[in-house]
N, C-alpha and C positions, 0 to 999 in steps of 0.2 A: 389306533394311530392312523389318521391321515396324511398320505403323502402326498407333496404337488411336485407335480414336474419343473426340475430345473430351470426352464426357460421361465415358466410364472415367475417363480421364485425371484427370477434375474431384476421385473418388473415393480415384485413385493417390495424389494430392496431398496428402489430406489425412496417411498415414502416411509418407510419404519424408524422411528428415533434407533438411535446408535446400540442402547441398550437392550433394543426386545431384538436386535438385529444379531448380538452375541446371545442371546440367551434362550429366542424361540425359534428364528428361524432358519438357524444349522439347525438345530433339531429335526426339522419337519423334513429336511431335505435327505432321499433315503440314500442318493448318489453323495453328498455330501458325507452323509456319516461310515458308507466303508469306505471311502478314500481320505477322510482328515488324516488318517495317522503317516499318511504318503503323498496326498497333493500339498505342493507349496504354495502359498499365498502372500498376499500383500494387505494392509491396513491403514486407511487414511484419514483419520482425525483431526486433521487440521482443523485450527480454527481462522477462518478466511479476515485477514487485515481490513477490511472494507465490508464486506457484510457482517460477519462474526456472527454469524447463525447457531454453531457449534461453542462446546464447552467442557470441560472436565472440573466434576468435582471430588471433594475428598471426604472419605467419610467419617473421620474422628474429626469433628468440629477444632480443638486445640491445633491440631497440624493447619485444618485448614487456615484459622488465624494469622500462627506462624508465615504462613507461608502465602498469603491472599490469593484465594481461588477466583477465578472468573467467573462462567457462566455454569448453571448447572443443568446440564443435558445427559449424561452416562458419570457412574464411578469409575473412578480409576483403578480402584483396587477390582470390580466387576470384573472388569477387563482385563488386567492383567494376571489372574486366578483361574481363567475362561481354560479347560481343557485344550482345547480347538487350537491353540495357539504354539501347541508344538510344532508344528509344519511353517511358523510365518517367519517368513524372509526377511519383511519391511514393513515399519513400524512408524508411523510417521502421525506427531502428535504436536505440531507446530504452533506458537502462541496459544497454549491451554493454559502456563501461565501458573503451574502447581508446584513451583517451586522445587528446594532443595528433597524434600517428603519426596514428589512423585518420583522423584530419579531414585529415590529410595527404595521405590516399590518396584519400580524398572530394576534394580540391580539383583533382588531380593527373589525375582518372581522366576518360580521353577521350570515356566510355561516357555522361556524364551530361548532355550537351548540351540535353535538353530538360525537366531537372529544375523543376519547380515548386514540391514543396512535401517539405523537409527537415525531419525532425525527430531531435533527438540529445541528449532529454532525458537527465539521469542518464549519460552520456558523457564528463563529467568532463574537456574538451578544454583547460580551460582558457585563457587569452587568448594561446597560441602557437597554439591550435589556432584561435580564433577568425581569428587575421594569417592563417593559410592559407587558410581561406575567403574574407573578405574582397577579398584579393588577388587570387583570381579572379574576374575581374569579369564576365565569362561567365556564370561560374555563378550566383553571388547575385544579378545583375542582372535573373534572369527570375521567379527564388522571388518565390511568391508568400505561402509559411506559413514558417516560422521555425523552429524549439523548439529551447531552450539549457537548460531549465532543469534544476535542478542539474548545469551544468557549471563551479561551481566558476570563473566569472568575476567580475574585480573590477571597482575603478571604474575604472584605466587601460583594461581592455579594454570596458568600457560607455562610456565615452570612442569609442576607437575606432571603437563601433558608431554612437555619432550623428555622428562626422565623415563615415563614408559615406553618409550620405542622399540625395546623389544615384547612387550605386549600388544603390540598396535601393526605386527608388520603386515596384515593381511587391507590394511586402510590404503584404498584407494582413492577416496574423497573425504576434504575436513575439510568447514564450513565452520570459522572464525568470526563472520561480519561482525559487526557494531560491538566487539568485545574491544575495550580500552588497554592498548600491549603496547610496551614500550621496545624501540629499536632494540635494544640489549636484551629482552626477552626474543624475539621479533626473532634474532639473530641465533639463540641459544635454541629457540623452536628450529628452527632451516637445520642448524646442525644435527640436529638429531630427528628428523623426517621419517617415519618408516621407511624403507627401500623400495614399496611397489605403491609408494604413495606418488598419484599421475596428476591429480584435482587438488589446489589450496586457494581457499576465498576468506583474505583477510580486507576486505574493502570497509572503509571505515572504522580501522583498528587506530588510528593514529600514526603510528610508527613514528614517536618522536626522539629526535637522536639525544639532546641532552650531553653534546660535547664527544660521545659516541664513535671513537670511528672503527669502521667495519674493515678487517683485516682479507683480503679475499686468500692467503691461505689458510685461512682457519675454517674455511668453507672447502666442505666437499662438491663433486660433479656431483648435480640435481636430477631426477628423472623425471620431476616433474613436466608433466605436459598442458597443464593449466593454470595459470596465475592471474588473481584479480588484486589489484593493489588501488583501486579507483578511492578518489577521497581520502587518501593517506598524506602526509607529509616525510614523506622519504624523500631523503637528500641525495641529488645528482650521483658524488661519489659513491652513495652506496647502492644504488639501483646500477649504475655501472658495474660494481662489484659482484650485485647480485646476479644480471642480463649473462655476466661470462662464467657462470656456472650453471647457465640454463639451457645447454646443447639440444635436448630433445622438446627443450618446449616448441609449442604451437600457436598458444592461446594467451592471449597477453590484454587484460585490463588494464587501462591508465587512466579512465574516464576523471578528470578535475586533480590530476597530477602535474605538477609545474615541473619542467625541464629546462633550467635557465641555459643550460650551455647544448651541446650540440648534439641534437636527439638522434642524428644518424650516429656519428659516434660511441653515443653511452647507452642506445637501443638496438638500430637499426644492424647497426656492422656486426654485433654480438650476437643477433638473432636473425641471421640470413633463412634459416629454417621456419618462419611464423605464416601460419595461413590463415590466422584472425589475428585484428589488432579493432582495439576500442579506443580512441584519442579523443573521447569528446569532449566538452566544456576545457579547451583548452585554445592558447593562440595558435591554432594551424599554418598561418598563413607561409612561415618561414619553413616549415616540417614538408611542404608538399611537393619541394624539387627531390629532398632526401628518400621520398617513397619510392624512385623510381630505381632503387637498386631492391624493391622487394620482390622479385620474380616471384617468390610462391605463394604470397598473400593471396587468398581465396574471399577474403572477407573484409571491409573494411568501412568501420565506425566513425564520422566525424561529425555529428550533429552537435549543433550549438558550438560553433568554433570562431565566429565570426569569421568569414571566408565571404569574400567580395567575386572574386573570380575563380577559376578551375583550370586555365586553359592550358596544364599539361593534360588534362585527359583526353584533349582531342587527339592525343596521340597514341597509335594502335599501340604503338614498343612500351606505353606508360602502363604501369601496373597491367602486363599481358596476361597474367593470368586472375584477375578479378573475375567473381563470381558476381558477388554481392556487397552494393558499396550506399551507405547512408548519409545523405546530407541534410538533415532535415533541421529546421530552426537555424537558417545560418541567415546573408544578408545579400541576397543573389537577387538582381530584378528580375524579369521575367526573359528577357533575352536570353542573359546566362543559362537559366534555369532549363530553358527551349532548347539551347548549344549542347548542357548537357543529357536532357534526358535524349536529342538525336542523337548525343555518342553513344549512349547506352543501350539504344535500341540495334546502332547498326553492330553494337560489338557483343550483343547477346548478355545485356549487363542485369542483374537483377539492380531495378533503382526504388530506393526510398527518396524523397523530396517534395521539399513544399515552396510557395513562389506564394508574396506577396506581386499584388497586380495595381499598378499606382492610377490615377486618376487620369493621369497625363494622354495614355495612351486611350482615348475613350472611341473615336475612329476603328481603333483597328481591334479591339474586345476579341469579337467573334472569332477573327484569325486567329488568336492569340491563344485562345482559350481551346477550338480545335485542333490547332497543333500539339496543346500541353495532353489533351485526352489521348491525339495517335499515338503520343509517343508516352504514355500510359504513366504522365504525372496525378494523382489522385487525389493529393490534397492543394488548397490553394484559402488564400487570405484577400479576398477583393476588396479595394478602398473605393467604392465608386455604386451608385446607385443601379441596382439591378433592372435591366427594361426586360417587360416583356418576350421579347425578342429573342433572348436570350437562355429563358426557361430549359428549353431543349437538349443545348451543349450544357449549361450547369446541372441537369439532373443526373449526368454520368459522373460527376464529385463524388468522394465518398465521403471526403470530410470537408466543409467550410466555415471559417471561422471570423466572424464579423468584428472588428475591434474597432471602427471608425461610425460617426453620427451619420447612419442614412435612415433619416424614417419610413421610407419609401418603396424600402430592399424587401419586405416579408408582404407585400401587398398579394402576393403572388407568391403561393409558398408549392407548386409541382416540381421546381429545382432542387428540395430539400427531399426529393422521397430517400436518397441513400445516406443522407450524414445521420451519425448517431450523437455529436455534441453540436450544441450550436452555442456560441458566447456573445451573447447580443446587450453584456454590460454600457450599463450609459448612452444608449441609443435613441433616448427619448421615444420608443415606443409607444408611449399613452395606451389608453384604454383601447381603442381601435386597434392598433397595432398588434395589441398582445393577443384581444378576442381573432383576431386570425390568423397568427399563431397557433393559437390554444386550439381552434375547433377546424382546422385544417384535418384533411383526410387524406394526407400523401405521406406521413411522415412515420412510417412502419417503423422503421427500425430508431428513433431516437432513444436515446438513453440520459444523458445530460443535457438539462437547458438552465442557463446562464442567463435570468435578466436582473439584475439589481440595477438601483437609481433609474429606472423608466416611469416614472409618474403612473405604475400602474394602482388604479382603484376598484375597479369594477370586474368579479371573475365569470366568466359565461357561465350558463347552468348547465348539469351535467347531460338534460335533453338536447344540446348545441355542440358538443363534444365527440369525439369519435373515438371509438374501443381502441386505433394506434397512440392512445397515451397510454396504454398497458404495457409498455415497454418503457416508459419514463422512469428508472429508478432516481434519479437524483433532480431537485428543483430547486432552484435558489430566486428566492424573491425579495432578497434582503434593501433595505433602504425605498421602499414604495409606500404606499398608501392603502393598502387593504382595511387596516383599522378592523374592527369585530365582525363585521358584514362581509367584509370578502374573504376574511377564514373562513366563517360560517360557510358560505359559498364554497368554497374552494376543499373540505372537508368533506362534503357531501357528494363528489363524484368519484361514482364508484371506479371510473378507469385509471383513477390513481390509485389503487387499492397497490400496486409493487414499489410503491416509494418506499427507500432506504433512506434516503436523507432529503431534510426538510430547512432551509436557511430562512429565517422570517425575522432576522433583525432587524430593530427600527420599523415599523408598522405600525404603531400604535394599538397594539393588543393588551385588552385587558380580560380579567377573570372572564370575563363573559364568553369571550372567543374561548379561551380554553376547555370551558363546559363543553362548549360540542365537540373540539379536538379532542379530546380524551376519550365521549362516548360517539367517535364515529367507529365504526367497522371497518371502514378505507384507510386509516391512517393504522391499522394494528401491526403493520411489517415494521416501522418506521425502527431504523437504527439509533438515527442522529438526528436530532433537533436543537433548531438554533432560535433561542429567543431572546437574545441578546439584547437590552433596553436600550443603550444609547452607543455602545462598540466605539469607533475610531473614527466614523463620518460624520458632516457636518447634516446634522438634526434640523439646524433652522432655516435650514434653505429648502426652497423645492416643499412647503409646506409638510415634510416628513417628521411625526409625531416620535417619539419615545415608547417602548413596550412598559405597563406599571404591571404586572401580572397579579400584585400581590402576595402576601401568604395566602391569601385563599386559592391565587390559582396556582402556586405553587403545590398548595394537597393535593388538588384536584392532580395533579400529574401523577406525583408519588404514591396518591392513593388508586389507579388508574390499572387498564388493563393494557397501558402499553408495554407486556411484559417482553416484548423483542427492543426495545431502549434500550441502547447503549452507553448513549454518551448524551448529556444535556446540558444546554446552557443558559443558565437566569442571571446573569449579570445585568447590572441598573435596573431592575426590578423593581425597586423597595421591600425588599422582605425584611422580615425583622425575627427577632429569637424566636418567634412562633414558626417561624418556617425552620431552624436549626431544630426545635422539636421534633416539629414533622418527618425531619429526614432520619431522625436515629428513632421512630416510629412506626415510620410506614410501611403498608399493606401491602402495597401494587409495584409494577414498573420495578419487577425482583431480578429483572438483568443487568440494573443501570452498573455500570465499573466508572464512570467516570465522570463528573457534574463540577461546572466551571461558574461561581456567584460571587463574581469582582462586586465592589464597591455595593455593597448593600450595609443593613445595620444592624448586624448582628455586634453587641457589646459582649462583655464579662458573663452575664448571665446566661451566654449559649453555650459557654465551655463544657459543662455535663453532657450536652447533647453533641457537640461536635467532637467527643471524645465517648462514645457510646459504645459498644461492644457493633451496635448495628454501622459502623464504620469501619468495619473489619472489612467486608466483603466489598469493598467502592477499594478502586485502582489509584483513581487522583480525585481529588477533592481539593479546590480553589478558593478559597473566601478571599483574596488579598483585599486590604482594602476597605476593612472593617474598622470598627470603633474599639477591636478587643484591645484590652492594655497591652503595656509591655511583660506584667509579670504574668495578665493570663496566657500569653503567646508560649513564656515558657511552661506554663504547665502542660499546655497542646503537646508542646515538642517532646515532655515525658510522660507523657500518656503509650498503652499499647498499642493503641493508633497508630500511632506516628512510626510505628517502628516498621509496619508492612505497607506501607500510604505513599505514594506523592503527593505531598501533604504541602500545600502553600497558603499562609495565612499572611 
């Protein structure tokens, strides 16, 4: 037996798949193994919304069906079987995506005895998978955090969850998001809350009353001290109803909640105790004299409110104890934006904000733009051609975001060394424009660049390029002219090699481009790819071809070693039943969950293959759009496909 020292160990971890990580290297660790059965631990499996690196699968094939697994990276049952797992606290297994099964194994599993805090957002267990947790009352009766959300429960199963309250009283945090609950469930959950329950996030639940009215003495005193209701449709009286049984609250979501009548009233006056509030994507404009009776607000959210002006905050007595206050995407010139961030500076304020900067004032730039850095505004939106001149004050930006025609603005890219997105859509950049862009050497930390419709054709070669495109994870080049040659091009440097996502709609790519995309080495990370043939934009303009990929270059993908592919799109393509073969076929690109082929011509005779067993394991699959009949549609829809699929034909 060899053993390494912990600290190695700490390093090994970081690169070992999930699997050899439970299996070999506790083992090896000799401080590890006499303390498992007494140190507590944590465990984080998530699978990341936007990379999606990670994956859980399942190992009886039939369940997996059942229940459509994602990505296969560790077994769930491995894991959940694993000795080692006596001592963990936290468990956290977010869009893996294993259905009602893995919550099965989760309830089942002898390992989890001292579990506290469950999370299984994006798990999709639905309300059989919720009855197996439940039912363990073991288990759920020691959790202390929750997360369900988006698992695709209803109001029987949120039913369910308030009839256990006396099983659930040690739950401090439930995490409801994007689960579909109607006011009268919504209402019947609140009544029945565990008692040291302090955290509830039902944002994006709906909350629709349906005639509904909420009684407030049928509602007990709340102990909650966090509530997220953002993106709900809750009606005035009943968030009234709700706000005066919420004495100890603090924390108040409202982010895209309309409040027709008088938000100091049916909010403010109810919740004089609040030291966060989130009001964003809403009309502020008439809410911001009623904020001045919030003395304890510590924290305060209003981006995207459309807010023209501010000027109660010039007032020390206004919001006196603000820590932390967001205005970002609202409609403030830059004067405003100057008024406020000097309030905030002399009043020790933390400021979020951003300031488009209009053409008008092109004289006074320089001042403008040094007062917004002293007084530590970071982002900003310039309508106005960048001189020279000016390099110096814009290099202190951390974010700038170009949305107006300067072709002139990137001639001189040392002001870009700190943004990490740039959106340079429709700027008519041309070739010129973009090759200095592209082979600039200041631009360390970019991460997103945004150019679609710039008449680009031509991609520099990867000797003209600089190693700070290694931080590029996302490129969008959608509606340009690259055509086969500047894929070609553009596939071949290697300091794209950490691109996640790829937009090449409209290009005019055919099989030929995809040959080398599929065998280059730089593009093997790639999540998401877009080869969208003709999309939504006008094709005939601006000399911008159509993508025809074919079914050949359609295999060429499937057949491919882009095994980290996520998500694909071949819509106007022309593919035809030869490529509906291919996909309930293929060898390669064993990660894809999701593939979008609007308007192509697949007929009657692709039905065998778009109803394949090998369409078990894809999440969504899109043909709409097709030549298939009406009766073959119905057979799609009774296929066992269709039963685990977002399935659009």
């Amino acid at each position: 037996m060899v053993y390494i020292h912990d600290d190695c160990l700490f390093h090994i971890l970081t690169f070992v798949p999930s699997l050899d990580l439970l299996k070999n290297c506790l083992l090896v660790s000799k401080q590890f193994q006499e303390n498992a059965r007494r140190v507590s631990f944590t465990l984080d499996f998530s699978a990341n919304l936007r990379m999606r690196n990670y994956g859980i699968s399942l190992k009886d094939d039939s369940e997996k069906k059942a229940d459509n697994n994602c990505l296969i990276r560790f077994n769930v049952e491995d894991l959940l079987s694993c000795q080692y797992l006596e001592r963990l606290e936290s468990l956290n297994l977010s869009f893996n995506n294993f259905g009602s099964y893995g919550a099965k194994l989760i309830a089942e599993s002898k390992y989890l005895m001292n579990l506290r805090e469950l999370i299984l957002n994006g798990c999709t267990i639905h309300g059989e998978g919720l009855d197996y947790l439940l039912n363990n009352v073991e288990l759920v009766s020691k959790l202390t955090g929750l997360g369900l959300a988006r698992c695709c429960l209803t109001d029987k199963a949120i039913q369910k969850l308030a009839n256990n309250k006396s099983n659930l009283e040690n739950l401090k945090y439930l995490d409801l998001e994007y689960n579909h609950i109607e006011m009268i469930e919504f209402t019947n959950l609140i009544r029945n809350l565990p008692c040291n329950l302090k955290e509830l996030n039902v944002s994006h639940c709906g909350l629709n009353c349906d005639q509904y009215i909420l009684q407030g003495d049928s509602i007990p005193e709340l102990s909650l001290e966090a509530l997220n209701l953002s993106f709900t449709a809750i009606l005035d009286e009943h968030l009234e109803v709700l706000c005066n049984k919420l004495k100890k609250l603090k924390t108040l979501h409202l982010v895209r909640v309309s409040v027709d009548g008088s938000f100091k009233k049916i909010v403010l006056d109810k919740l004089p105790q609040l030291t966060y509030l989130d009001i964003s994507n809403v009309n502020a404009t008439s809410i911001l004299s009623d904020l001045r009776s919030c003395e304890k607000l510590k924290t305060l959210i209003m981006d995207r409110c459309r807010l023209k002006t501010f000027d109660q905050f010039q007032d020390s007595n206004y919001l006196s104890g603000i820590e932390t206050l967001s205005l970002m995407d609202n409609v403030f010139n830059e004067s405003v934006v100057l008024t406020i961030a000097q309030t905030a500076k002399k009043r020790g304020i933390n400021l979020n904000i951003d300031v488009s900067i209009s053409s008008g004032h092109r004289k006074n730039y320089r001042k403008i733009l040094t007062n917004l850095v002293d007084n530590k505004v970071s982002k900003i939106n310039p309508k106005f051609e960048i001189e020279d001149g000016l390099s110096d004050i814009l290099s202190k930006f951390e974010s700038i975001t170009f949305k107006s025609r300067v072709p002139s603005l990137i001639n001189s890219c040392e002001y870009l060394r700190n943004v990490t997105i740039i959106d340079l859509y429709d700027n008519e950049l041309g070739d010129e424009g973009f090759r200095n862009l592209f082979t600039n050497n200041v631009m360390h930390n970019l991460r997103k660049l945004l150019l679609g419709y710039n008449a680009i054709k031509e991609i520099p070669s990867p000797e003209e390029c600089h190693s700070n495109l290694k931080s590029l994870t996302h490129l969008d080049l959608k509606y340009n002219l690259l055509g086969d040659n500047g894929l070609i091009q553009l596939v071949k440097n290697p300091h794209l090699s950490n691109l996640r996502i790829l937009d090449l709609e409209i290009n005019g790519i055919t099989k030929e481009g995809i040959k080398y995309l599929v065998e280059s080495p730089h593009m093997s990370n790639l999540n998401s790819l877009n080869l969208d043939g003709a999309g939504g934009g006008d094709s005939k303009n601006h000399g911008i071809q159509q993508n025809k990929i074919g079914d050949e270059g359609f295999e060429m993908l499937l057949n491919s070693n882009l095994n980290n592919l996520l998500d694909l799109c071949v819509s106007y393509n022309e593919l035809g039943n030869e490529s509906a073969k291919v996909l309930a076929n293929h060898k390669g690109a064993k990660n894809l969950v999701e593939i979008i082929m609007f308007e192509n011509t697949f007929n009657d005779e692709a039905i065998p293959y778009l109803t394949s067993p090998a369409i078990f394991k894809l999440h969504t699959l899109r043909v709409l759009y097709s030549e298939i009949s009406p009766e073959g549609i119905l057979q799609v829809l009774a296929s066992p496909a269709f039963s685990g699929l977002s399935y659009s034909i």
